[in-house]
N, C-alpha and C positions, 0 to 999 in steps of 0.2 A: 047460222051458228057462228059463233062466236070466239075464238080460240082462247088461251091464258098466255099470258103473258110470264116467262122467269127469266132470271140471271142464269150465268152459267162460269160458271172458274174459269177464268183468263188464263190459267196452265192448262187446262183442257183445252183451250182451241189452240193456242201458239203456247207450246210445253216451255221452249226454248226462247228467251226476249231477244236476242244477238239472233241467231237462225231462222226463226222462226217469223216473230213478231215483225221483227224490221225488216228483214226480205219481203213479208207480205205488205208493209206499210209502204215500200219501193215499187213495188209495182202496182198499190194500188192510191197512192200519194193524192189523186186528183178527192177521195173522199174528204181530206182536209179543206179543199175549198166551200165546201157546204157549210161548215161552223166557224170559217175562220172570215168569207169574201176574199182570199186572197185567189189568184190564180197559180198556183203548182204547178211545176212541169221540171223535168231535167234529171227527176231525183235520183243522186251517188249515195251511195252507202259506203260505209267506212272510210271519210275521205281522213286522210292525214293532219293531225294540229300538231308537230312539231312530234313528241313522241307518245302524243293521245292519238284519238282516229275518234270522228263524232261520228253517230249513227247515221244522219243522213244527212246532206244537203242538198237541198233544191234551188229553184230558180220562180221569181215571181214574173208577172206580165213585163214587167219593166226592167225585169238582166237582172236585180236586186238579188244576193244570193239571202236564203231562208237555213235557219237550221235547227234542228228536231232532235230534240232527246229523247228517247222512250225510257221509260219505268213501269215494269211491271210489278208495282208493289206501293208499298207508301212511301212519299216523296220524302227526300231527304236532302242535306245540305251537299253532300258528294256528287250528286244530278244535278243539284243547283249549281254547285262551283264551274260543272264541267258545262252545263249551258250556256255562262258567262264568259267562260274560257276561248270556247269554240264561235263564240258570238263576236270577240274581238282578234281572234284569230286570222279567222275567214272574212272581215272587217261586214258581215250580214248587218243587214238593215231590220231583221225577223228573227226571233227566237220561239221556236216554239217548242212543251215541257209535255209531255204525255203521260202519265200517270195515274196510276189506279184508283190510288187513294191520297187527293190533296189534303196534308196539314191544313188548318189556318191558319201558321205562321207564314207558310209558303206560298197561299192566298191574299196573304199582306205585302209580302216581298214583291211578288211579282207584281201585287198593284202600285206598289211604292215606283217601285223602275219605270212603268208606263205612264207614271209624274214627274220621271225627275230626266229620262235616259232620252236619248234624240231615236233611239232604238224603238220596237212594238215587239212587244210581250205577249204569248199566249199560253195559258195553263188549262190542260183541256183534260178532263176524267173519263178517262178509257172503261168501258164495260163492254161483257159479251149477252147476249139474249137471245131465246127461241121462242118461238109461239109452237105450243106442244111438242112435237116431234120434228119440227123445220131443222133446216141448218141450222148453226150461230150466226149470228150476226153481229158486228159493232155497232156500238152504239156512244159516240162519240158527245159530248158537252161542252161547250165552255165555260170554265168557271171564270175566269178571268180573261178581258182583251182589250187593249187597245182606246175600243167604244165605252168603257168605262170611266174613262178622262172626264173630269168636273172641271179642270181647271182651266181646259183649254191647250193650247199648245204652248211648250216650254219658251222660254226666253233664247235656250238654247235651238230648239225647232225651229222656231222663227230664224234664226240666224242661218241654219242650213239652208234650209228652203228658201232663204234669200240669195246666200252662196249660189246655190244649186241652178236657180233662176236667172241669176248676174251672168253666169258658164253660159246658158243656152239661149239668153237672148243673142250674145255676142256669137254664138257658133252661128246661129238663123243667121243674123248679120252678114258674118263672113262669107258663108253657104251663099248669099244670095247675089251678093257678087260675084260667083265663080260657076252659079248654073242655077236653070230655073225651076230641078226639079222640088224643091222646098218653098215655093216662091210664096205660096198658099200657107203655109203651117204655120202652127204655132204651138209653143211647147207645151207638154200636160208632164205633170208631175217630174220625171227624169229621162223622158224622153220625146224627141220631134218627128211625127209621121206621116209621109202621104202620101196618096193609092197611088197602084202602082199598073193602075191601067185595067186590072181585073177585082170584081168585088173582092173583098175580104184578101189582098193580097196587097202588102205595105212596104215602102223601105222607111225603113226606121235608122233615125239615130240612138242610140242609149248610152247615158253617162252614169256611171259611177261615182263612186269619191276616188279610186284611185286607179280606175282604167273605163274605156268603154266601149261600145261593137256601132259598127254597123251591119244591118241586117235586111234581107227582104223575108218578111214574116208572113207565113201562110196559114189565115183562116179561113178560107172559103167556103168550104164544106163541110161533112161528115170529119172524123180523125182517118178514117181510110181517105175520104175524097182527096183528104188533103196529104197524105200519104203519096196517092197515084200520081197527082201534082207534082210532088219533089221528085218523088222516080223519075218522070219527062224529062223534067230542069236535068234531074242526077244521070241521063243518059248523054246528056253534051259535058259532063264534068272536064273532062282534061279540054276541050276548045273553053269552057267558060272561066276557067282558072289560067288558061294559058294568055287569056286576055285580060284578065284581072291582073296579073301579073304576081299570083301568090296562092298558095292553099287557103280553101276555105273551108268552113265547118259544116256539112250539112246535114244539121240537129233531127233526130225521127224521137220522138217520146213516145213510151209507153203509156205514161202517167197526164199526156197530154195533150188534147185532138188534134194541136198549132205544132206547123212545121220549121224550118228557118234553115239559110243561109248565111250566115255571119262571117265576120271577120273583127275579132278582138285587137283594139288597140291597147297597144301596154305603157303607153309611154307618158300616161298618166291621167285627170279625172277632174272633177271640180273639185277636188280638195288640194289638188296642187297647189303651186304657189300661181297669185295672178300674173305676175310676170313669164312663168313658162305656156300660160293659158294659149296664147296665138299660134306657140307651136303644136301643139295638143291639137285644136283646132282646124288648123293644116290639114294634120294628120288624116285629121275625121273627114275632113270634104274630100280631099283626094280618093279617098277610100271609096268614098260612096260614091263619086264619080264615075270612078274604074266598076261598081259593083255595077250600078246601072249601064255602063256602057257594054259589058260583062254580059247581061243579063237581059238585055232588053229585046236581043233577038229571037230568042227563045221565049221569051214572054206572049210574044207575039203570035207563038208556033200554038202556044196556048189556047189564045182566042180564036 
């Protein structure tokens, strides 16, 4: 037998779009990787733009922050501005629009941006559905993304991704004078990684354009396996920070099976200027030196 298929009013399931909607779209953030390809994790809610606050921000595989407007209603130029807003705010590499019911003005806008902006644009149409008497469920779409592009990458793209590439061949470079654990790597998109002695467990570098981490990133397992994992590690915290020589972050997401140890460099990214680039650089190997020197005993305790 067969069920039917209906819509169901998006006020009925999340009454409230601020309460309701985006509290559940925070903790349950990982369904946007299924229509978008991006990986999700990290995701804040009401972080602060000056004297706005955007509905959420996340984090993609590569530290890149993402950021999500919701509209529960037909899109409009007020969701639109403040997407834009929040987009060069939080200097995000992702905007992404949630909306019940896209214009096709708004369908043109954001495809125009993902031709012209070094940014990725997604416009996705939110509906709720049940099969007879089931829960609701969402039921997400993209109407516009990214993969839309005909043209190819901008003149401007290219320039980044040149940028971006110039930063981490020279960071490899540097790195690999000063230790040999990168000795192997080579960079993928805005970041350089490699294993870290246990499957699915990395130190990674990540750049930014205007700061970037280094990290040991744990996918190994299940989201709990990989839970259990950081617990271990997070049971030497003060010897491992004591040896680090500084606090470090260690990341648990809801919204995300992967765990991590980071330590954010602030003192700038590949959009710096090239001449403060060596010191930037520095920064970053020292770090991940101390992280693995930090880290490696207990890595151990692991296997």
């Amino acid at each position: 037998m067969v069920g039917k298929l209906h819509r169901v009013p998006l006020r009925d399931v999340w009454p409230h779009e601020a309460y309701d909607f985006t509290r559940w779209l925070q903790e349950n953030v990982v369904i946007l990787n299924e229509v978008t390809g991006l990986k999700l994790s990290n995701a804040k809610r009401e972080q602060a733009a000056g004297s706005f606050s955007v509905d959420i921000v996340a984090e993609d595989y590569s530290g890149d922050l993402v950021v999500i407007e919701n509209q529960l209603g037909r899109s409009n130029h007020d969701h639109l501005g403040k997407l834009l807003t929040y987009l060069v705010w939080f200097r995000a590499k992702v905007g992404i629009w949630i909306v019940a019911e896209p214009r096709p003005e708004h369908i043109e806008v954001i495809s125009q941006l993902n031709e012209t902006s070094s940014a990725s644009f997604y416009l996705i149409k939110l509906e709720a559905v049940q099969i007879d008497d089931s829960e609701p469920a969402p039921l997400l779409t993209t109407i516009v993304g990214p993969e839309r592009r005909e043209s190819g990458k901008t003149a401007k793209e290219i320039a980044e991704s040149d940028h971006r590439q110039a930063f981490l061949d020279l960071l490899l470079e540097l790195a690999r004078q000063r230790t040999a654990l990168h000795a192997n790597s080579t960079p993928h998109n805005n970041y350089i990684n490699t294993g870290a002695g246990i499957s699915g467990i990395e130190f990674r570098y990540l750049v930014r354009r205007f700061d970037a981490d280094v990290d040991l990133y744990i996918d190994h397992d299940t989201g709990e396996g990989n839970r259990q994992l950081l617990e271990k590690l997070h049971a030497y915290r003060e010897t491992i920070e004591e040896s680090f020589g500084d606090v470090l972050e260690w990341e648990v997401s809801e919204s995300s099976r992967a765990c991590r140890i980071r330590k954010r460099i602030k003192v700038g990214g590949y959009r710096s200027a090239p001449e403060e680039w060596p010191t930037i650089q520095d920064a970053l190997i020292d770090a991940m030196i101390r992280l693995e020197k930090a880290l490696r005993p207990y890595l151990k305790k692991l296997n």
